[in-house]
N, C-alpha and C positions, 0 to 999 in steps of 0.2 A: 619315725616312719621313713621308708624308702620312698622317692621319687619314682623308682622303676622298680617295679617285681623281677626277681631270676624268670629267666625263661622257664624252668619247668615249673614255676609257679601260675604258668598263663592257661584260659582256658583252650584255648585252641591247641597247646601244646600235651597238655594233657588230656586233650579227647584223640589226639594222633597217639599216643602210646598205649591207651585203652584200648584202639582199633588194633592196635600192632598186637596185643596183648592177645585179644579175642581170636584173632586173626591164628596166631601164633598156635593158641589149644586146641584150636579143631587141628590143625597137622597132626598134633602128640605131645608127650610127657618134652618139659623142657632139655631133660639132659640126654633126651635120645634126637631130636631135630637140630639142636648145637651142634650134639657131634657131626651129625649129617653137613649143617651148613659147614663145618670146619675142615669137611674134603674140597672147598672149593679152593684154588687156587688163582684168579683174576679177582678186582673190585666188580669186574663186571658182573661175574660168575655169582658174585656173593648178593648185588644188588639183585637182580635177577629171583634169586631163591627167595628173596623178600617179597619181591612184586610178585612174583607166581601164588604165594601163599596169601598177600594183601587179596588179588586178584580172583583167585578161589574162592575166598570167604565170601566176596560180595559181585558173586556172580551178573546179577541183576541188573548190577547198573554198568555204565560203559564212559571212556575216554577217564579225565582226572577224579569225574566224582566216584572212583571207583575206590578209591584214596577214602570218602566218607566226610570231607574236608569241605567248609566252602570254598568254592572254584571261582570266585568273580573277586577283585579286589574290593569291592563295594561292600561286599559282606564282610568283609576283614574290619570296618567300621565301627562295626557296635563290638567288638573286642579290643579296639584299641584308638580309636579317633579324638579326635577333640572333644573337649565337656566342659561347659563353665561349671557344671556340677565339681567334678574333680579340680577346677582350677581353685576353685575357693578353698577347697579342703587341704591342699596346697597352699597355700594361700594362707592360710590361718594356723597350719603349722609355721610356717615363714615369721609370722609376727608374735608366734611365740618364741623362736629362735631368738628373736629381735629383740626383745624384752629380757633374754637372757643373757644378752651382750655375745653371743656366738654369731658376729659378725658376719664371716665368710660361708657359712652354712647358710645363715640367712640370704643372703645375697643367692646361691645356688638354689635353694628353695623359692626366691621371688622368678625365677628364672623360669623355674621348671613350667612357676605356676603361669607365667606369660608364654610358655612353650601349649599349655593345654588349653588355655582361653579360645573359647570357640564364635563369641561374638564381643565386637568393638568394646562394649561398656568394661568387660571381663578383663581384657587386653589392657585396657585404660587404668584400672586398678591396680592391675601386678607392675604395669610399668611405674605410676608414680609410687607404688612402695619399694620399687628397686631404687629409684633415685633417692627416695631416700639414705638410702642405706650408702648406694656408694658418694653421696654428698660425706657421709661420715667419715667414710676412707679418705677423704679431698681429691677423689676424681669425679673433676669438677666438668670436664667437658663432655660425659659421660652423663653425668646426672641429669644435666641441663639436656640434652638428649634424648634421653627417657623423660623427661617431665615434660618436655616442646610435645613428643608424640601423643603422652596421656592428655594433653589440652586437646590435640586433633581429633583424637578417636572419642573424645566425648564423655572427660575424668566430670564427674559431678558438679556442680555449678557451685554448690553449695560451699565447694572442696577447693572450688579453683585459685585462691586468691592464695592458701597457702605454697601451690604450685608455682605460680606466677613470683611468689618473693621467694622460693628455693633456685629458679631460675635465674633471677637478678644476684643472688651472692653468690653462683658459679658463675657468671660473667665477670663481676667483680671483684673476686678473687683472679678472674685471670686477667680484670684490667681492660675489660670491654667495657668500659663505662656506659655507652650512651645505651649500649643493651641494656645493661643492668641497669638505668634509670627507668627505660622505657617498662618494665618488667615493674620496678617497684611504683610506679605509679597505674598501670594496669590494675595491680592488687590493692591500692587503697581504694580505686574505681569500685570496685570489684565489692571490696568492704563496707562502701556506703549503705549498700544493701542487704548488708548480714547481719545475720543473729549478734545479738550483745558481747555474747560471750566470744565467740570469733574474734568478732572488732575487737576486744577487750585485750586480747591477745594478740593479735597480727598486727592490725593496723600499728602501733610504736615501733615494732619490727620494720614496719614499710618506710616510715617516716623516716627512723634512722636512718637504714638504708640512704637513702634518697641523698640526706645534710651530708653522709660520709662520700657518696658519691663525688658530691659538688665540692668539699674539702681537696680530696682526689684530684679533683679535674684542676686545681687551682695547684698543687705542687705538682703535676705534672707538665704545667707552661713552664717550668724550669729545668727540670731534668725528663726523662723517659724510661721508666723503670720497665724491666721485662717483665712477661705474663708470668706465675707460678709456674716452677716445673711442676710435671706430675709426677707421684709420687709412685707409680707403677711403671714398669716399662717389662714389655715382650721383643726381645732381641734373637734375631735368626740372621746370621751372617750367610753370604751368598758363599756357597761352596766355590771350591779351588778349582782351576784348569789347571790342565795337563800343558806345557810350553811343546814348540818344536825341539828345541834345545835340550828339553829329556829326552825325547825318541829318538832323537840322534846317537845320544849317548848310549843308550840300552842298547841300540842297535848295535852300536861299537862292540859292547863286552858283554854280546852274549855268551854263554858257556857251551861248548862242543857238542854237547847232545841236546840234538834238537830233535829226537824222535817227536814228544809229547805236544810239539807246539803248533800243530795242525788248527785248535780253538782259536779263535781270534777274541779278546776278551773285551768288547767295545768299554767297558765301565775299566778299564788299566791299557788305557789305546797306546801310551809311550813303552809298552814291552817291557816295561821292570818288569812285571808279574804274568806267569804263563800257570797252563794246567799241567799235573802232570799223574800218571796212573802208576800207582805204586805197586798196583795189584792188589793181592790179597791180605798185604802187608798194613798199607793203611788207605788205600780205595783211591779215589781221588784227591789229591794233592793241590796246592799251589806255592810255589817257591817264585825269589826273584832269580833274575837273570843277571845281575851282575851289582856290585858292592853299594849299598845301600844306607846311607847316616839317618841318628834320630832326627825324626822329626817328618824323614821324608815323607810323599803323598803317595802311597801305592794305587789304591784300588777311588774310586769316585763312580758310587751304587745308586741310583735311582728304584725306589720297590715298584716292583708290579702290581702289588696291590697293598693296601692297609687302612686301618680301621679306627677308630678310638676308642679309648676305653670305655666303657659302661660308669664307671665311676666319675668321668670327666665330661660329660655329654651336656652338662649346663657351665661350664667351667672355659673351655675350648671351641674353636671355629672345626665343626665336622667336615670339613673340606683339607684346610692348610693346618690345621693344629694349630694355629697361633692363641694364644690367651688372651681369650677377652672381656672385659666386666662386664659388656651390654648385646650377650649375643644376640641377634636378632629373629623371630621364628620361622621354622620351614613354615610354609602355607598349606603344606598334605599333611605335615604331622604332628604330634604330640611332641616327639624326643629331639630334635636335634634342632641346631641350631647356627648360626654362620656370622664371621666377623662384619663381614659384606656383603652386598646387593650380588657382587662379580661373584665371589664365593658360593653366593646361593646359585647362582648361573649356572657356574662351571660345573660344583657337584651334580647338576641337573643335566646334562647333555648328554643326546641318547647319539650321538653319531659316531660312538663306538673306537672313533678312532683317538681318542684323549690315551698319551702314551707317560703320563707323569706320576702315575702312580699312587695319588693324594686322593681323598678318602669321594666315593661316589657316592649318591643319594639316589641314582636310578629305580632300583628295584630293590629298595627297602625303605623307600617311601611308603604313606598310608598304615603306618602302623605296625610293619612288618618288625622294626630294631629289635623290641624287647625280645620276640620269636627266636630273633637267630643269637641271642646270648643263651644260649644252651649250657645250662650249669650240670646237666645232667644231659647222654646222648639216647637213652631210651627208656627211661623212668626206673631204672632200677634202685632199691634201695638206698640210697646215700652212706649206710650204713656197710653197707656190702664192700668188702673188700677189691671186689672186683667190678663196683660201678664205676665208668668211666664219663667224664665231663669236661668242659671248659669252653665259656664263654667266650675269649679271645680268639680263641681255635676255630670255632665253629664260625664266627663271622669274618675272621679274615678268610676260611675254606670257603664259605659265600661268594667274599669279595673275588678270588680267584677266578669262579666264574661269570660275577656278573661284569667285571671289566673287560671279559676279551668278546670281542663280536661274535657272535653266531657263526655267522660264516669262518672266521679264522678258528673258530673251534672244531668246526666240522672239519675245514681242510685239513686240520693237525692231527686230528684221532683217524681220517681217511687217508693219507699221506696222499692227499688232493693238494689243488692249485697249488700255491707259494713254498709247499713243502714235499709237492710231488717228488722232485729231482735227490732229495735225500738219500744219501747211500743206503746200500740192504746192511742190517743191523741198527739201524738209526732210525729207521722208519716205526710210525703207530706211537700210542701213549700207554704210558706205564698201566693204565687202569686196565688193558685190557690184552697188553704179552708182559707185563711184567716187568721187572729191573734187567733185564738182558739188555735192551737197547742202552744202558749206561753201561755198556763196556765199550762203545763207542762214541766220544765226545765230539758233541755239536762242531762245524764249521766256526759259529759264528754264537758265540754269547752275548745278545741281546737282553737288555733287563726290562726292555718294554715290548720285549716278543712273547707271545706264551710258550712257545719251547722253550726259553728257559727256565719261566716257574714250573715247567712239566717235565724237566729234565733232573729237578732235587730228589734224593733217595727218600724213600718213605719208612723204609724198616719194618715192612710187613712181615717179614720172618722172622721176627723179633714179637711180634705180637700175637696173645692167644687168642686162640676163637670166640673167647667172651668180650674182647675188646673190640674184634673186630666186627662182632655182631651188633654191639651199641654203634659205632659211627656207622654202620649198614644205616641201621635203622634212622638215625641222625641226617645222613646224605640223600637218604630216601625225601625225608618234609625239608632237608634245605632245598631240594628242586621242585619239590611242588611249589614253594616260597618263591624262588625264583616264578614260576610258571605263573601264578596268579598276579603277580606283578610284571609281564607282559614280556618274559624274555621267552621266546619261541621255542616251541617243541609239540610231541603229539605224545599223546599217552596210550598205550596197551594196543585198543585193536587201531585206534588209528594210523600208528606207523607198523609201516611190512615189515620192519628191520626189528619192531621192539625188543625179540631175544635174540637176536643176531650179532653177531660181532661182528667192526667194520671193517673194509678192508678197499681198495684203492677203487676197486670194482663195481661195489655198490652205495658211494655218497648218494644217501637221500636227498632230499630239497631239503627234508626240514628236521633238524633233531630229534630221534626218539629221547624220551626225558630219561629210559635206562641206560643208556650213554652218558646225559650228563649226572645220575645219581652218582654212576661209576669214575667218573672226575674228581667229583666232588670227594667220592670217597675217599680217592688217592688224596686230594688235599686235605682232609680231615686226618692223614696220617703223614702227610708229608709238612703241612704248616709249625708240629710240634717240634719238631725236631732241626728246624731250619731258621723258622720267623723270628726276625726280633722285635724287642721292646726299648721303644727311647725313652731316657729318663729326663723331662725336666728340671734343671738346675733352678732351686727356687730360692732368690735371695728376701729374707726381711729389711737387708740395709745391705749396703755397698760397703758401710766402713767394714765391716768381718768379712772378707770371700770366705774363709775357711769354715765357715756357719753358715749352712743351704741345707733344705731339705729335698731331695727328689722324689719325683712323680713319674713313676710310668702312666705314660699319655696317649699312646699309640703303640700299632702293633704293627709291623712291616715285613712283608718279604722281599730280601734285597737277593737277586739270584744268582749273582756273585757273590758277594760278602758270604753268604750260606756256604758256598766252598769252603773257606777259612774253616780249619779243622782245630776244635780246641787244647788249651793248656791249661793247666791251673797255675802256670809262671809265663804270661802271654808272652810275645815277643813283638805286639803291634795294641793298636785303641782304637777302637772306633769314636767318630764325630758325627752329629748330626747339623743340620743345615737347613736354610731354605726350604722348604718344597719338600721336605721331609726326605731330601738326598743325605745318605752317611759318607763320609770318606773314612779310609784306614791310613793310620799314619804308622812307619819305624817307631818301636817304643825303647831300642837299643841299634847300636850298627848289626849290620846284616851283611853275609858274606858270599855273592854268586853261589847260586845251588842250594841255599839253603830255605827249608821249608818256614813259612810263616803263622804263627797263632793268634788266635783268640782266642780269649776267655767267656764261654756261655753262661758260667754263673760266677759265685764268688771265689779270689783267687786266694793260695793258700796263703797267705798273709792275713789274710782275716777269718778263715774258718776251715777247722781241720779236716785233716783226710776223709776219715767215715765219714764225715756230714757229707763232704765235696761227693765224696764217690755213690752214697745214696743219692743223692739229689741227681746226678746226672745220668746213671742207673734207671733210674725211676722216669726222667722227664726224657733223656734224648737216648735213653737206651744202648750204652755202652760203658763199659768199665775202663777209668783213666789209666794211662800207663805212659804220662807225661815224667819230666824226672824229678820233680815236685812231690809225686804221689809214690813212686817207685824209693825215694831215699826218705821219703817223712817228711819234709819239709817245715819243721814248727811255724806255728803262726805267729806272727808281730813279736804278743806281750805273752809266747810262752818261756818260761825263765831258759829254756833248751838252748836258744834263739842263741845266746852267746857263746855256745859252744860252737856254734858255725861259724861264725866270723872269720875268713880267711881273706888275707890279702895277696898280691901279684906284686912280686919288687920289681920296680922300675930299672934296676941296676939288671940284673940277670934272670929274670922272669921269671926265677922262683916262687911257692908261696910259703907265706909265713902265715901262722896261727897264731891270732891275740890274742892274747893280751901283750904276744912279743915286742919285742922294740925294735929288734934287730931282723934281718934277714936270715935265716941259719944257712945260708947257701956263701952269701956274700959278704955276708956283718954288715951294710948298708942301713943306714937308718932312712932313707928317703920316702920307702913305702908309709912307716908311719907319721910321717913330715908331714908327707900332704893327706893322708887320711885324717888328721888331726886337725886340720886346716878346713879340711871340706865337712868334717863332722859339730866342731865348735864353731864354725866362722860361716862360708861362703852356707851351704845350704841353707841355716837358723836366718842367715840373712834375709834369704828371698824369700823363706816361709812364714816371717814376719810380714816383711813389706805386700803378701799374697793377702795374711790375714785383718790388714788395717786397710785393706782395700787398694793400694796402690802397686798398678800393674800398667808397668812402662812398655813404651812399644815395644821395644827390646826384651820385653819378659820371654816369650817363647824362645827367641835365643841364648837367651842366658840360662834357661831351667834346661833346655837342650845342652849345652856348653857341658853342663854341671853331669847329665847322663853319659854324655862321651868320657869326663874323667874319671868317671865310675867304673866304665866299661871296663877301662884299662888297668883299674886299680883294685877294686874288688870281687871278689867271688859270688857267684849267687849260692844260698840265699844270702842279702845282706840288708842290714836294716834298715842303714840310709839310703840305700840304691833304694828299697821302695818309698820310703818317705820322696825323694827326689823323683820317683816314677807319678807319685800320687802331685805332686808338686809340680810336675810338666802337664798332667792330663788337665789341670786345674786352669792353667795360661790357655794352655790350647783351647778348652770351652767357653774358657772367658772372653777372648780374642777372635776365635774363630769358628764358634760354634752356637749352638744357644742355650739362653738363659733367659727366669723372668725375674722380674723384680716388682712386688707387690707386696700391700700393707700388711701387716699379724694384726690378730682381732685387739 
């Protein structure tokens, strides 16, 4: 069983597509009102055509309930609120898991079920069968955590004594002694009173405990043995700063044309990296400004907004993403959950002004999450070629607007207050003139401004009227979602402005909600094609780095980094961090003026051209013409692969073709001297020492080191230049990025 149903499996989401549906046939035949809605040209225009004919259909009633939808948060309850009904059923899948030895499921499903308990006893249960389980993984300060709680909230009396001696051997394993004695004799107290067969079993257990304690305490007047390590660990290194000492430098050698660099790019504030407009050639750009070695720090992104996965929701802190065994529950809802007290805080703060980007609980509290995972954006067939969907999508385009204030959103789409003074062609939001104002780049790129998530290209002229009629319909119930959970607006006849488009003239007081569907919409088109996804690096052990499994965990829009225009042969990496900030690092040297890549899906080294070019065709709506896709690039292990291998002679800069030995320019044998060196010796070196775990501080230098004499000595494509690129990005996230380390079942 699933813990959470797909969105268009929910009742409320399916009775909004019903209303759309009904709504839709009294207008007319479906393929004669598509075409219609497909002359609109704005999101505004299009949201609009929706509300008019939603509006039509149920003339009778007025303001949201016109929608058909309950309108109070409260009712959103009996669709998705707490139930110890559901927690047990939960619950009892969990302990079948358990019984099945699928460990870390289990543990996700005791979770969930402590996520949906709606009174103390419910609560009390799921927590001591979760300590359970992670007593079995041996995190032990974890378990005892969860079992101290299940004793408060009122675990059964009957039950207690086994709790009380699971608490004493997580102390004792960590060398708390006098807890752990205290605990073990608790539960023989405890057991005086119980059934035989309890006694029969516990109590020797307690005893023991106890004689081993007092053993313990007697070699420990000799020496002082540390507590157990844990056997899990969740690593987030604090991302880089920018030095004075680069900005000075950048400033030195910058390159002669400086039409483009009017952007001030806060997230690359030392000037290596500027915008620049290629035109129609390749849109906007980013190159550095002056010569650049691997490893360097260019860009350090904070997202505007982001989410976590659906799949991760009892796994992760809904707040910071950090990985935690014992998350603890929201108090409004069923689904989500926080490493900490401050976590639970932070996601909760409505004072708008939270500029970090890490995941909010605002207004999708109460039951609203599973809603906005929209696997489907307006119930069309699944089957259908042309149904359009994604859960990711749709709740980061939520997130977009539930993090920026009301009021800084009205001033942005009215080019009011703080965004008055904006030059003519800069002014208003793409939802409603369109991508013309991106042919004029911001002043100032802020990643925790919303002009800059509003300022990403959407690619609506890239997309048919059938696509854009689902995310219509989609952006329509994300802002009644929004409205029911208290983010301010007026619907139909309450606001003057509701078909109106805005203009500096006439800022309302108070949001019409067709304004923000038409936000929304642009982000439901603009999130696909920009957002990214961070992968968890999950280790089972430390002695192998080269053996991790990754988890996309979260989904971010970084409003810079989104500039970075892809490759299928990158020329940079992304890092994730702290606070769920990425930096991009040099993945080779770099030369003043030149432009810099990313890679958005997989790079040609591991999966061939057709795949590459449908996949990115299909998701970010553009066909590659990198020089990867343009010469074929074989991948890794296709036998091609050695037909490419060309070298650079050190002697006279010729290339040679291997299998040569010689230079054919110079007769030099130097070229394949040190190819043979870096191929049998130095790389195998550190790919070893990567893979048995030992990663000196100097690793990032030395896997760097090893890139520079690549640079100069091989041609792309080459096979150890990627092993050696997979080989640097490995230090980097190990040293400077994150990672978790937790038990396999």
């Amino acid at each position: 069983m699933e813990c959470m149903k797909p969105g268009s499996q929910h009742e409320l989401v399916k009775k909004y597509f019903r209303i759309v549906h009904e709504s839709m046939s009294k207008v007319g035949k479906k393929k004669e009102w598509l075409k219609e809605f497909g002359e609109n040209k704005t999101d505004f225009q299009r949201v609009c055509y929706l509300l008019r004919a939603l509006e039509a259909a149920n003339a009778v009633k007025a303001g949201i309930e016109v929608l058909g939808l309950p309108f109070t948060r409260e009712a959103m309850a009996r669709f998705n609120g707490k139930s110890d009904e559901a927690s047990t059923r939960i619950r009892e899948s969990s302990n079948r898991l358990w019984e099945s030895r699928k460990v870390m499921k289990a543990l996700a499903f005791y979770t969930a079920a402590l996520f949906h308990a709606a009174s103390d006893s419910a609560r009390a249960l799921a927590l001591g069968n979760r300590s359970c389980v992670l007593f079995s993984l041996n995190c032990f300060e974890e378990a005892a955590a969860d079992a101290s709680e299940a004793l408060k909230l009122g675990f059964p009396q009957s039950k207690a004594a086994r709790l009380h001696i699971r608490i004493a051997q997580c102390h004792q394993r960590r060398n708390h002694l006098p807890e752990a004695r205290q605990h073990f004799q608790e539960a023989i107290s405890l057991l005086d009173h119980s059934e035989v067969s309890m006694k029969t079993l516990l109590l020797p257990l307690a005893k023991r405990g106890l004689l081993e304690c007092s053993a313990e305490r007697e070699k420990t007047k000799s020496m002082h043995p540390s507590p157990s390590e844990s056997v899990w660990k969740c690593i987030r290194y604090e991302p880089p700063k920018f030095s004075k000492s680069q900005a000075i430098k950048a400033t030195k050698e910058l390159i002669d044309d400086t039409s483009e660099t009017s952007c001030r790019l806060l997230s690359a504030p030392d000037g290596t990296v500027r915008l620049r407009n290629t035109g129609r050639k390749r849109g906007w750009t980013l190159e550095v400004t002056r010569n650049v070695s691997v490893g360097e720090v260019l860009i350090v992104d904070k997202p505007y907004a982001s989410v976590l996965v659906k799949e991760f929701l009892h796994m992760y802190c809904y707040h910071c993403y950090n990985r935690c065994f014992n998350l603890k529950p929201c108090s409004g809802c069923s689904f989500v959950g926080f490493c900490s007290p401050s976590c639970a805080e932070s996601a909760m703060r409505r004072d708008g002004g939270r500029r970090d980007g890490l995941g909010r609980h605002v207004h999708d509290c109460g039951g609203l999450v599973p809603c906005l995972q929209l696997d489907n954006y307006a119930g069309w067939p699944k089957e259908s070629k042309d149904s359009v969907g994604g859960p990711n999508v749709s709740h980061l385009a939520f997130a977009c607007i539930g993090n920026t204030a009301p009021d800084c959103l009205l001033d942005y789409i009215c080019s009011t207050g703080r965004y008055e003074k904006q030059e003519e062609g800069k002014r208003g939001h793409q939802a409603f003139v369109g991508s013309s104002i991106r042919d004029v780049a911001p002043s100032i790129l802020d990643p925790s401004d919303y002009s800059a998530a509003a300022w990403l290209v959407a690619c609506s002229e890239y997309r048919s009227r059938a696509d854009l009629w689902q995310r219509t319909v989609a952006a329509v119930f994300l802002t009644y979602c929004l409205s029911i959970n208290d983010y301010p607006m007026a619907w139909f006849e309450e606001a003057d402005l509701f078909y109106t488009p805005p203009s500096p003239k006439n800022r309302p007081d108070r949001l019409p909600a067709s304004w923000i569907a038409a936000c929304l919409l642009y982000h439901l088109q603009s999130v696909p094609v920009n957002a990214h996804s961070h992968a968890d690096d999950v280790f089972s052990s430390l002695q192998n780095l080269a053996s991790y499994t990754m988890r996309d965990t979260f989904s971010a829009l970084y409003p810079t980094l989104s500039l970075v225009n892809h490759s299928c042969d990158p020329s940079t990496f992304r890092t994730c961090t702290s606070g769920a900030t990425c930096f991009l690092s040099a993945l080779r040297p770099l030369t003043a003026g030149t432009e810099i890549f990313d890679c958005y899906t997989d790079c040609f080294s591991t999966k061939p051209r057709d795949d590459r070019q449908s996949e990115l065709s299909s998701h970010y709506l553009f066909q590659c013409a990198c020089e990867a896709c343009t010469k074929d690039w074989p991948t890794l292990f296709d036998p091609k692969r050695r037909q490419m291998e060309f070298l650079r002679c050190p002697q006279c800069s010729g290339v040679l073709h291997l299998p040569a030995r010689r230079c054919p320019h110079c007769r030099s044998t130097r070229a394949l001297t040190s190819y043979t060196h870096l191929v049998n010796v130095e790389v195998p070196k550190q790919m070893e020492l990567v893979s048995e775990g030992v990663v000196r501080n100097d690793a990032v230098d030395v896997a760097g080191e090893l890139l520079k004499k690549l640079d100069l000595l091989v041609l792309r494509p080459g096979t150890v230049w990627d092993q050696a690129q997979e080989l640097f990005k490995m230090v980097v996230n190990f040293t400077r990025g994150s990672w978790t380390l937790e038990p396999s079942d």
